[in-house]
VEXNU-260656 format. One record per residue (C-alpha): x, y, z; residue in three letters. Coordinates in nm, 2 decimals. Example, Ala and Ser with C-alpha at 12.3 -4.5 7.8 and 13.67 -1.06 7.14 Angstrom:
+--------+--------+--------+------+
!      X !      Y !      Z ! resn !
+--------+--------+--------+------+
!   1.23 !  -0.45 !   0.78 !  ALA !
!   1.37 !  -0.11 !   0.71 !  SER !
+--------+--------+--------+------+
***
This chain:
+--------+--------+--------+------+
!      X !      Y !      Z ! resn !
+--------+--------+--------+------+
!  -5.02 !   2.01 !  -4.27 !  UNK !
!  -5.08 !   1.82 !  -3.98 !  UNK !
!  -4.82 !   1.57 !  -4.07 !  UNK !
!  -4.53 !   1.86 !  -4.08 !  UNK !
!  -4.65 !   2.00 !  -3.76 !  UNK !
!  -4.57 !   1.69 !  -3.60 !  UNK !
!  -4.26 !   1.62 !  -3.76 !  UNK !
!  -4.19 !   1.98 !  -3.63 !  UNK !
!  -4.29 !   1.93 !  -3.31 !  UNK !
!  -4.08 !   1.62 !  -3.27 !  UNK !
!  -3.80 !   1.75 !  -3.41 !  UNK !
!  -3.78 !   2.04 !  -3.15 !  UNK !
!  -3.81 !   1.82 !  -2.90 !  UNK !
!  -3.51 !   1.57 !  -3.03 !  UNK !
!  -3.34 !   1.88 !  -3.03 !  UNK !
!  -3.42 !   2.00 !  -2.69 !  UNK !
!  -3.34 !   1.61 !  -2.54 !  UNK !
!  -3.00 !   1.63 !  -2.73 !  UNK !
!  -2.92 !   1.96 !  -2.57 !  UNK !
!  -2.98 !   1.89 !  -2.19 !  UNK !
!  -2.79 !   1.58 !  -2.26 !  UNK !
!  -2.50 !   1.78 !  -2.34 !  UNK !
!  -2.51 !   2.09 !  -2.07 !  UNK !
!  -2.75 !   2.36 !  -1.97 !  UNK !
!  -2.94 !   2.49 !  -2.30 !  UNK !
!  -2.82 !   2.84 !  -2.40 !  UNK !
!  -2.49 !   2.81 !  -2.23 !  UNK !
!  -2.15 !   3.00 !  -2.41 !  UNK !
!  -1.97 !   2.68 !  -2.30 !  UNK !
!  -2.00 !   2.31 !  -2.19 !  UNK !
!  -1.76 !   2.12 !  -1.93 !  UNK !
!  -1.78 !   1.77 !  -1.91 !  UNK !
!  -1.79 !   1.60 !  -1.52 !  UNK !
!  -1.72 !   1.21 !  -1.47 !  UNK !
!  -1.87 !   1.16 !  -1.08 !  UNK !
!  -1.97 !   0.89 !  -0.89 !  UNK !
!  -2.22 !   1.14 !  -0.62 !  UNK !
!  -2.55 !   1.08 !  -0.67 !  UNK !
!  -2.71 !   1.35 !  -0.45 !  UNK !
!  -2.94 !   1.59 !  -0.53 !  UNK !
!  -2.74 !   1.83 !  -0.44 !  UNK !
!  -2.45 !   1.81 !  -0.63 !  UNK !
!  -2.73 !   1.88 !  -0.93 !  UNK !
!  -2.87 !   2.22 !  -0.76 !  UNK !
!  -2.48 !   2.32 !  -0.70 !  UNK !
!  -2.39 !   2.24 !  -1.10 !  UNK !
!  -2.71 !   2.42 !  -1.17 !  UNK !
!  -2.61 !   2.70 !  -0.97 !  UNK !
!  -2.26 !   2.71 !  -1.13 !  UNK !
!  -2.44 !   2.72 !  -1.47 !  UNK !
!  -2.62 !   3.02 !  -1.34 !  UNK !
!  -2.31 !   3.23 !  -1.20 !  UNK !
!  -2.10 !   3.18 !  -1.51 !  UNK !
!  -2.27 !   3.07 !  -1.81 !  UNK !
!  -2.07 !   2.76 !  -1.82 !  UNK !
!  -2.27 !   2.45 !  -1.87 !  UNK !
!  -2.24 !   2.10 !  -1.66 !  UNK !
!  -2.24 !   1.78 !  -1.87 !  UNK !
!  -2.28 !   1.48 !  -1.60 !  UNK !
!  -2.15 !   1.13 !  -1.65 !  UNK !
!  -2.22 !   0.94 !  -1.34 !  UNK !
!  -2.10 !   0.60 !  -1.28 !  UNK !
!  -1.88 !   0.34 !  -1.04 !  UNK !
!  -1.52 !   0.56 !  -0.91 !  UNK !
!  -1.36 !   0.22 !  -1.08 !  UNK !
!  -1.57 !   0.22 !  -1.41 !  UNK !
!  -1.53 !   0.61 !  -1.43 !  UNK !
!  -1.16 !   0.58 !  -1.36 !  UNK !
!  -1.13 !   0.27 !  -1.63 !  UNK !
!  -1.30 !   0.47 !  -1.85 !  UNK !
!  -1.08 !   0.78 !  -1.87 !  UNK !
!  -0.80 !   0.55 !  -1.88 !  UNK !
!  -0.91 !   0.39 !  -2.17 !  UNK !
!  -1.04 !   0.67 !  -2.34 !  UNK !
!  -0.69 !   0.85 !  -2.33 !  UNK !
!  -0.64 !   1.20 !  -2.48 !  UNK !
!  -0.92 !   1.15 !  -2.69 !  UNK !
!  -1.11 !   1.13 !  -2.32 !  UNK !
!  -1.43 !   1.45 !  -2.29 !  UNK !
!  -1.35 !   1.47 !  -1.88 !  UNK !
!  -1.28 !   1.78 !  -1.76 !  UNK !
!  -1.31 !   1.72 !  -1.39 !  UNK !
!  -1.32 !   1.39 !  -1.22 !  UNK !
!  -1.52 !   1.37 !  -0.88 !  UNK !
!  -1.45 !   1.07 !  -0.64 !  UNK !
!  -1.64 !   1.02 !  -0.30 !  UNK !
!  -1.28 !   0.85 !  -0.15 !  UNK !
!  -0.89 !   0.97 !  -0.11 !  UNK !
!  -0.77 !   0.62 !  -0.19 !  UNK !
!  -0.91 !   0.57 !  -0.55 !  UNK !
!  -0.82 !   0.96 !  -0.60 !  UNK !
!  -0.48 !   0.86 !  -0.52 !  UNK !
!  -0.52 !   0.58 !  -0.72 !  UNK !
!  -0.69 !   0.78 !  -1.03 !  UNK !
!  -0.36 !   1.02 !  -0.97 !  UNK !
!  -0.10 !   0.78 !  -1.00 !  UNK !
!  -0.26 !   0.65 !  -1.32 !  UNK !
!  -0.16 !   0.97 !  -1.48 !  UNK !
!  -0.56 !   1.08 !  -1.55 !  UNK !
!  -0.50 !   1.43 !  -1.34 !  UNK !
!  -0.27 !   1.72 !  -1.36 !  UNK !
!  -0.15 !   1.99 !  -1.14 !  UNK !
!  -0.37 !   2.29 !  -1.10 !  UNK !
!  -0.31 !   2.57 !  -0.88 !  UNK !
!  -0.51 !   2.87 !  -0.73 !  UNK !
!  -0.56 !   3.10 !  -0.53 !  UNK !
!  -0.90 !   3.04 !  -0.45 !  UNK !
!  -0.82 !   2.65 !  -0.42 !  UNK !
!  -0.51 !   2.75 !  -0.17 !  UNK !
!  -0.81 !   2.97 !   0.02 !  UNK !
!  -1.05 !   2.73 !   0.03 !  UNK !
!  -0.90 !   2.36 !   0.10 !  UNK !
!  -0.63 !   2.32 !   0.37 !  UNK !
!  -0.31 !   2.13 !   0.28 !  UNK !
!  -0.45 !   1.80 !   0.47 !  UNK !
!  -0.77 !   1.75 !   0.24 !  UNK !
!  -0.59 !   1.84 !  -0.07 !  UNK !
!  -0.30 !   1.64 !  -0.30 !  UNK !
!   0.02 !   1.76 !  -0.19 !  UNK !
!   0.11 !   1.82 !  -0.58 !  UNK !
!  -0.22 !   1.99 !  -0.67 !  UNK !
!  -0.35 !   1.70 !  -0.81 !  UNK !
!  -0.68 !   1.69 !  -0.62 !  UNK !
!  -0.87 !   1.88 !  -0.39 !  UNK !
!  -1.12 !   1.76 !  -0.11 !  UNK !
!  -1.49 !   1.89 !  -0.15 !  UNK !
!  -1.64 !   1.71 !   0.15 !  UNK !
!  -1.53 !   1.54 !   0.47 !  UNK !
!  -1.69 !   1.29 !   0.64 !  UNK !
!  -1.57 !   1.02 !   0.95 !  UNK !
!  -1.60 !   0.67 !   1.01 !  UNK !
!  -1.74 !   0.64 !   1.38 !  UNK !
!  -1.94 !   0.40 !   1.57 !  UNK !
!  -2.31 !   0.40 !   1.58 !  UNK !
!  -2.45 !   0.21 !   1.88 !  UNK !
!  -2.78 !   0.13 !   2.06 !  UNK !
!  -2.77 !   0.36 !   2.40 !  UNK !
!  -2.99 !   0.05 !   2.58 !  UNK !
!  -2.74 !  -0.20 !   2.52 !  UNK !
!  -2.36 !  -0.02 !   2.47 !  UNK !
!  -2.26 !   0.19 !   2.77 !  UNK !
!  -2.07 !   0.50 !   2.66 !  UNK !
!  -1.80 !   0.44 !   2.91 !  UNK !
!  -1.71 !   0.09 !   2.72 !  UNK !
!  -1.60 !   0.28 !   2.40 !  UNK !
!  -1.24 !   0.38 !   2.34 !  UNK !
!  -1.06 !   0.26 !   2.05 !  UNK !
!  -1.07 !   0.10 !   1.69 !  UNK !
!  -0.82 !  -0.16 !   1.88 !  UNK !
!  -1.04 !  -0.18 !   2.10 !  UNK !
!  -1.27 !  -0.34 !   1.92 !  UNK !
!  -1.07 !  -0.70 !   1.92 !  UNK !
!  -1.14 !  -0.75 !   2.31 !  UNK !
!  -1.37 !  -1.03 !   2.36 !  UNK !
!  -1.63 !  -0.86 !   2.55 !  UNK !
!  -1.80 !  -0.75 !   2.19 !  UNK !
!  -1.81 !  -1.10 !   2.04 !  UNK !
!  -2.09 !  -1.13 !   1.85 !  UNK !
!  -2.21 !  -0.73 !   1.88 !  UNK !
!  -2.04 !  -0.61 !   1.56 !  UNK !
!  -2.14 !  -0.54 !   1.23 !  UNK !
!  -1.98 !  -0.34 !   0.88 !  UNK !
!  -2.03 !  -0.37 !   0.56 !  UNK !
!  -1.83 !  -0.58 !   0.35 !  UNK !
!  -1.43 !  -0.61 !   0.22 !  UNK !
!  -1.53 !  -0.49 !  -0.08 !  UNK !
!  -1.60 !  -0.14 !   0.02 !  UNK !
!  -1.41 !   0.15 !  -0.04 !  UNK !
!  -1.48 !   0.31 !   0.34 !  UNK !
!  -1.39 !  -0.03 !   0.48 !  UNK !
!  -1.08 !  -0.05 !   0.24 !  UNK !
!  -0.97 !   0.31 !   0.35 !  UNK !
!  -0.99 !   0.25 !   0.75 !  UNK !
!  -0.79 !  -0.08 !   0.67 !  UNK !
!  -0.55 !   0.14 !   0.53 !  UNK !
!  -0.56 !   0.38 !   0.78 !  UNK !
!  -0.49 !   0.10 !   1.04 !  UNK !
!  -0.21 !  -0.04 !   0.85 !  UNK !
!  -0.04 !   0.31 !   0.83 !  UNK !
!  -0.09 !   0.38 !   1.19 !  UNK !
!  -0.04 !   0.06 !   1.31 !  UNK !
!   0.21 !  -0.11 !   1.05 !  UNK !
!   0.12 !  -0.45 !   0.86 !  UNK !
!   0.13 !  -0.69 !   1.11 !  UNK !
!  -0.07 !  -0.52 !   1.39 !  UNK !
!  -0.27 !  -0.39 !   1.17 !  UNK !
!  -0.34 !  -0.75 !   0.99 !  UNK !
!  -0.38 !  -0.88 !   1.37 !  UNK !
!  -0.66 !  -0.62 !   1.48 !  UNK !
!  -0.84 !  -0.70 !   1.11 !  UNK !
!  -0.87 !  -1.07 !   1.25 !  UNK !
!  -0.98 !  -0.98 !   1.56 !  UNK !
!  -1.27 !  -0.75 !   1.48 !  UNK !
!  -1.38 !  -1.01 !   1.21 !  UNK !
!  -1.41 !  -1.28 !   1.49 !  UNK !
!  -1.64 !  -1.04 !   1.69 !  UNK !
!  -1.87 !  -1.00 !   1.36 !  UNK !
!  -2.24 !  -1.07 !   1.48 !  UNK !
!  -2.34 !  -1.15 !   1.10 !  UNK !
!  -2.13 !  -1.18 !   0.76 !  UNK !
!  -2.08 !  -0.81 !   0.61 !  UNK !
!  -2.36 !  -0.73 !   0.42 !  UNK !
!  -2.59 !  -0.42 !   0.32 !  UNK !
!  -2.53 !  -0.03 !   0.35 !  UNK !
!  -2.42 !   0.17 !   0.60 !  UNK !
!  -2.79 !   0.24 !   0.64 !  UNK !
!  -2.82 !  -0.10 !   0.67 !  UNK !
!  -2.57 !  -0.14 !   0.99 !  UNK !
!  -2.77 !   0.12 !   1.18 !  UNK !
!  -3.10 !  -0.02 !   1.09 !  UNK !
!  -3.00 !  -0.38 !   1.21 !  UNK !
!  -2.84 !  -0.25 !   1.53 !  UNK !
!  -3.19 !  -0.10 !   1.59 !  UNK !
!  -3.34 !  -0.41 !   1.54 !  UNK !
!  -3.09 !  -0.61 !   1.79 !  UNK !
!  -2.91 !  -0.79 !   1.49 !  UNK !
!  -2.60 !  -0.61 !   1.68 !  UNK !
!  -2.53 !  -0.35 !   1.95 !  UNK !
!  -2.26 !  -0.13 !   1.71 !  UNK !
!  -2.17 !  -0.07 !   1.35 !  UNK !
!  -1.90 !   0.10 !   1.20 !  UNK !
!  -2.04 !   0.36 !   0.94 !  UNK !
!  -2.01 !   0.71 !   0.81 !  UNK !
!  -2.15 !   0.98 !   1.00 !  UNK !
!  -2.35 !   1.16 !   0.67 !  UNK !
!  -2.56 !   0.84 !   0.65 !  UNK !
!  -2.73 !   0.93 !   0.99 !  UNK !
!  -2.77 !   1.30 !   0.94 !  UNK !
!  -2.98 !   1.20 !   0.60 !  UNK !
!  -3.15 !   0.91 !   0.79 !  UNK !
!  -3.28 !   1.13 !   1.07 !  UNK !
!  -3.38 !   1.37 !   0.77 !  UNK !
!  -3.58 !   1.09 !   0.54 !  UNK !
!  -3.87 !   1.12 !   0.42 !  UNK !
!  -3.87 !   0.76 !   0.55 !  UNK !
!  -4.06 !   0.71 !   0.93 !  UNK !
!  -3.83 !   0.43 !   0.99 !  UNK !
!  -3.53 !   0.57 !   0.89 !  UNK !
!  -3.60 !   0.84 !   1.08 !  UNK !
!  -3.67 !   0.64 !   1.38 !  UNK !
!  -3.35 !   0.48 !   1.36 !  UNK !
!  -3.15 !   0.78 !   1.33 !  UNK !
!  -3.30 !   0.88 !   1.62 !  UNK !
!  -3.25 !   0.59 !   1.81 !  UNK !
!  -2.88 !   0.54 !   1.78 !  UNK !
!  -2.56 !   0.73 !   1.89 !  UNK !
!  -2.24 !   0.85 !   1.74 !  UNK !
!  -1.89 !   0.81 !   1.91 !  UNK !
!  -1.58 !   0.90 !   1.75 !  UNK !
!  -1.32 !   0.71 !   1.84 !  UNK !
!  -0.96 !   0.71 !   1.93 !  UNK !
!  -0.97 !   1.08 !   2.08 !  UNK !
!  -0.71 !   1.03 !   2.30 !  UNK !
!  -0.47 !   0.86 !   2.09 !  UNK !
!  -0.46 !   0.88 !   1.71 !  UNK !
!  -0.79 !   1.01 !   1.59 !  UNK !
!  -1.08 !   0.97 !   1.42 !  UNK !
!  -1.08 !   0.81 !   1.03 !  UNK !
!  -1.19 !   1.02 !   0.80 !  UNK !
!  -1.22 !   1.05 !   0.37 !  UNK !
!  -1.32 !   1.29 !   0.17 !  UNK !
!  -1.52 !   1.34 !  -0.18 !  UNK !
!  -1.23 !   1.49 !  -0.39 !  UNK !
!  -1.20 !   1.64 !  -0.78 !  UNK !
!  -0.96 !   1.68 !  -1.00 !  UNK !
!  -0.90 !   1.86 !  -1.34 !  UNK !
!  -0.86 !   1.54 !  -1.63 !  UNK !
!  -0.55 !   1.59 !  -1.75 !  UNK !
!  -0.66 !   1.58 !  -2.09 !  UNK !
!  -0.89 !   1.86 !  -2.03 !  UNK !
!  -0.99 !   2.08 !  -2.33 !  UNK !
!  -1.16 !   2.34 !  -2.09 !  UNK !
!  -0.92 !   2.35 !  -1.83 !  UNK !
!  -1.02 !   2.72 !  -1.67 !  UNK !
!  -1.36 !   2.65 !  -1.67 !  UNK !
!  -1.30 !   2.32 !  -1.50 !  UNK !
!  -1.08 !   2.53 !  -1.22 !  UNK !
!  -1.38 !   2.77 !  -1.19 !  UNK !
!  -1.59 !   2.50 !  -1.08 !  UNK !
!  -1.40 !   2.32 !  -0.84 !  UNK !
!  -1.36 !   2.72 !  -0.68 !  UNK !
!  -1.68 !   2.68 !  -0.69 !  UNK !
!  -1.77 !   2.35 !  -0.53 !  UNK !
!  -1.54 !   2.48 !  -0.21 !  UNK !
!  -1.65 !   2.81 !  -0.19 !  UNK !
!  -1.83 !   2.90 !   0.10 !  UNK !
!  -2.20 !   2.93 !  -0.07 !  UNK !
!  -2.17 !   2.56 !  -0.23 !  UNK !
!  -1.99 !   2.43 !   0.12 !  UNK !
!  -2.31 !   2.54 !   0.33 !  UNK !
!  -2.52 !   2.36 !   0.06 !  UNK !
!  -2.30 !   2.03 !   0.10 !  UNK !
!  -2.29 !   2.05 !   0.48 !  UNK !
!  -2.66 !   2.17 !   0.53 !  UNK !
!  -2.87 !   1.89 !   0.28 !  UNK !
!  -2.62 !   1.65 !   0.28 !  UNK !
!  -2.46 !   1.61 !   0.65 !  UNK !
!  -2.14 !   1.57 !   0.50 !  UNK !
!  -1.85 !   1.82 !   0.66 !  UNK !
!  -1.77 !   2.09 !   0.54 !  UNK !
!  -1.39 !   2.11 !   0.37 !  UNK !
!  -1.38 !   2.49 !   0.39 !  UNK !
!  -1.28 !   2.63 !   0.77 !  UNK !
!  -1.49 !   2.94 !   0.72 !  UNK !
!  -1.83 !   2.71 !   0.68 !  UNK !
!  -1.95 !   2.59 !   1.02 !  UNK !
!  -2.11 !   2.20 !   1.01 !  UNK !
!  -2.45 !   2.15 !   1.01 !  UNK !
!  -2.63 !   2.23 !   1.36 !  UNK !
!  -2.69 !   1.86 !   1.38 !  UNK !
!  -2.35 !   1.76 !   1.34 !  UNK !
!  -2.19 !   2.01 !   1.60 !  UNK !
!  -2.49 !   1.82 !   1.83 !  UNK !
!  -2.26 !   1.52 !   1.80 !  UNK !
!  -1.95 !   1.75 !   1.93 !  UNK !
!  -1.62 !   1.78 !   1.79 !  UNK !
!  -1.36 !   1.52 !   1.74 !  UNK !
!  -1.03 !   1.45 !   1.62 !  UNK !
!  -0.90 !   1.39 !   1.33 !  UNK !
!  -0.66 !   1.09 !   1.23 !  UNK !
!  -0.32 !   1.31 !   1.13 !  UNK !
!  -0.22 !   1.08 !   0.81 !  UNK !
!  -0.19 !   1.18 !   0.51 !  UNK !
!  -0.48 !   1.13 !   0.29 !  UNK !
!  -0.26 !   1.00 !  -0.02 !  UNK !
!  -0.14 !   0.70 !   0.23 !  UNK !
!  -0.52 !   0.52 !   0.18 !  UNK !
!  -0.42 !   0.49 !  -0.17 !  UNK !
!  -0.06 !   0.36 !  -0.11 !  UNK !
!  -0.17 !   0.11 !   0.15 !  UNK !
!  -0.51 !   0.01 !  -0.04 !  UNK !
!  -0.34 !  -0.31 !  -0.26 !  UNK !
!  -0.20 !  -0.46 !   0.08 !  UNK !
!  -0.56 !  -0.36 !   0.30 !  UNK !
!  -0.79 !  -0.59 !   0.01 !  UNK !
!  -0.50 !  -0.86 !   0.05 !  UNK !
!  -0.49 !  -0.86 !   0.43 !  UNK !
!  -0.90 !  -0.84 !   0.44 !  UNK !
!  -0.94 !  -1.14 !   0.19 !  UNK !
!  -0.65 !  -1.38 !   0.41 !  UNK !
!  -0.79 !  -1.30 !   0.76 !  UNK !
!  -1.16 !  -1.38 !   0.60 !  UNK !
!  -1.35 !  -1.02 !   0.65 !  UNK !
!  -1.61 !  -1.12 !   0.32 !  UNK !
+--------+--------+--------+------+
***
C-alpha cells in the first residue's frame, strides 16, 4: 500500500514538473518564447499575460546568437513563437536570416513609434535604453564633457574604460559611429578612444562603474539601466556606487545620444501566431511598460508611459536620429574595424 502511494505521489509530481516546463498549468493554450532577458520581471509580466488571457508562456532562455542559431537550425519544424533580443543589431540580423515575419496591428501601430520598430513589421522595440558616460564627480568636471569624438583628445589618456569588442552594446555604438560618421572617421575615432583606455576591456557594465569608483578610471561608457538597478541592489556596494557616480548623455548638441532597444518578433514559423501578437500587445502596453520602466530602469518604448522618477532625475536627452536597422547593417564592418585598430 505504501509502495503505490509513493509511486502515486511521484508520479503527480513528474506530472506537475512536466507541466510548468511546458507553460502555466491549466492554461487553454501554450506559446513558446526564445529570450535572452533574464529579469525578474519579464517572468511577473509572462505570468501576468497568463493571467489576462489564459495563454500559457513557455521560456527558452539563452545567448541572442545561440537562440538565433537555434531557430535557424531548427527550421519550420522550429516551437518559437516570439523571439526576444535585448539589441536592434542582432534583431536585424535575426530578420535578415529569414526567422521573422511581418505582423501588423493596431495596438502595435499605438504602442511603438516607427523609430523603435522594423520598418516592415518585422520587430518591435519593448524597451529603450542609452549608452552614456558615467563619471566620478571628484575627478571629471562636467564642463569637460561634450562628445563621443570627443573622447579621442588626449587630455583623457589613461581615464577610460568599456567593456570589451566582443559586446553587442560596444558593437552597436561602433555602428552607430560608422553610420554617422562614415568608415574612415569612424575607424579613426575607434583608435583614438582605444589609445586613451586606462585598462584592457574587461568585466560588466557594472563592472566599469565600480572600477571608476575605485579610481581604476575617471569614466566609462555604459548603459544607463545598469545604474538605476545598481542604486536599487540589494548590494551596499552597488548601491554606494550608483550613488557615487554621474550620468551625461552625450552629443546633445550635435547628433544625439546612442541608444538600443530589447525588441520581439513573431517566428515566422509560428504555429500560434495570434497568441504570439497578443503578447507582444502586451509587453508594450502601458501596464507591462510601467513594470519595465519602474523595476527595471530600462525606458519606456510606449510615449504614454513616463520613465522612472529616477531616470527623469538624470533629465532628458536626445536621441541619435538613425535608424535602428543601420546597427545591424554596419555590425560585420564595426567587429572588423574593432579587431584591426586593437579594442580587445
Amino acid at each position: 500500500m505504501k509502495k503505490t502511494i509513493l509511486t502515486f505521489v511521484l508520479l503527480f509530481i513528474s506530472i506537475i514538473l512536466t507541466a510548468c516546463q511546458f507553460g502555466n498549468v491549466g492554461t487553454d493554450k501554450v506559446i513558446t518564447v526564445y529570450t535572452e532577458r533574464h529579469y525578474d520581471t519579464d517572468q511577473l509580466l509572462y505570468d501576468r499575460f497568463t493571467e489576462l488571457t489564459g495563454i500559457g508562456v513557455n521560456l527558452i532562455r539563452d545567448d541572442a546568437d545561440k537562440l538565433i542559431t537555434r531557430m535557424d537550425n531548427e527550421g519550420e519544424d522550429s516551437p518559437a513563437d516570439i523571439l526576444i533580443i535585448a539589441d536592434a543589431g542582432r534583431l536585424h540580423r535575426a530578420k535578415e536570416m529569414d526567422l521573422f515575419q511581418s505582423v501588423t496591428s493596431d495596438i502595435l501601430s499605438d504602442n511603438v513609434p516607427n523609430q523603435y520598430k522594423d520598418p516592415n513589421n518585422f520587430w518591435y522595440g519593448l524597451t529603450m535604453r542609452a549608452r552614456v558616460f558615467v563619471y566620478h564627480p571628484e575627478r571629471v568636471n562636467v564642463s569637460d564633457l561634450s562628445t563621443y569624438e570627443d573622447l579621442t583628445d588626449p587630455k583623457w589618456e589613461g581615464r577610460i574604460i568599456t567593456r570589451t569588442s566582443t559586446n553587442i552594446y560596444n558593437q552597436s555604438l561602433m555602428s552607430s559611429m560608422i553610420e554617422i560618421m562614415g568608415e574612415e572617421a569612424a575607424r579613426a575615432w575607434a583608435t583614438g578612444l582605444v589609445q586613451n583606455f586606462a585598462r584592457d576591456p574587461q568585466g560588466n557594465d557594472r563592472d566599469q562603474a565600480k572600477a571608476v569608483v575605485s579610481g581604476v578610471a575617471d569614466l566609462a561608457i555604459m548603459n544607463t539601466y545598469y545604474i538605476g538597478r545598481m542604486i536599487n541592489s540589494s548590494d551596499p556596494y552597488e548601491v554606494e556606487v550608483g550613488e557615487t557616480v554621474r550620468i551625461f548623455f552625450p552629443n546633445q548638441d550635435t547628433t544625439g545620444t546612442h541608444i538600443n532597444v530589447s525588441g520581439a518578433g513573431v517566428a515566422k514559423h509560428s504555429k500560434n501566431v495570434d497568441e504570439a501578437i497578443q503578447l507582444i500587445e502586451f509587453l508594450t502596453s502601458e501596464e507591462a511598460q510601467r513594470s519595465y520602466a519602474d523595476a527595471n530602469f530600462e525606458y519606456p518604448i510606449n510615449p504614454a508611459v513616463e520613465p522612472h522618477d529616477l531616470l527623469k532625475s538624470w533629465g532628458s536627452f536626445k536621441a541619435q536620429d538613425i535608424p535602428l536597422s543601420k546597427l545591424g547593417e554596419h555590425s560585420v564592418l564595426a567587429i572588423i574595424i574593432m579587431n584591426e585598430i586593437g579594442w580587445k
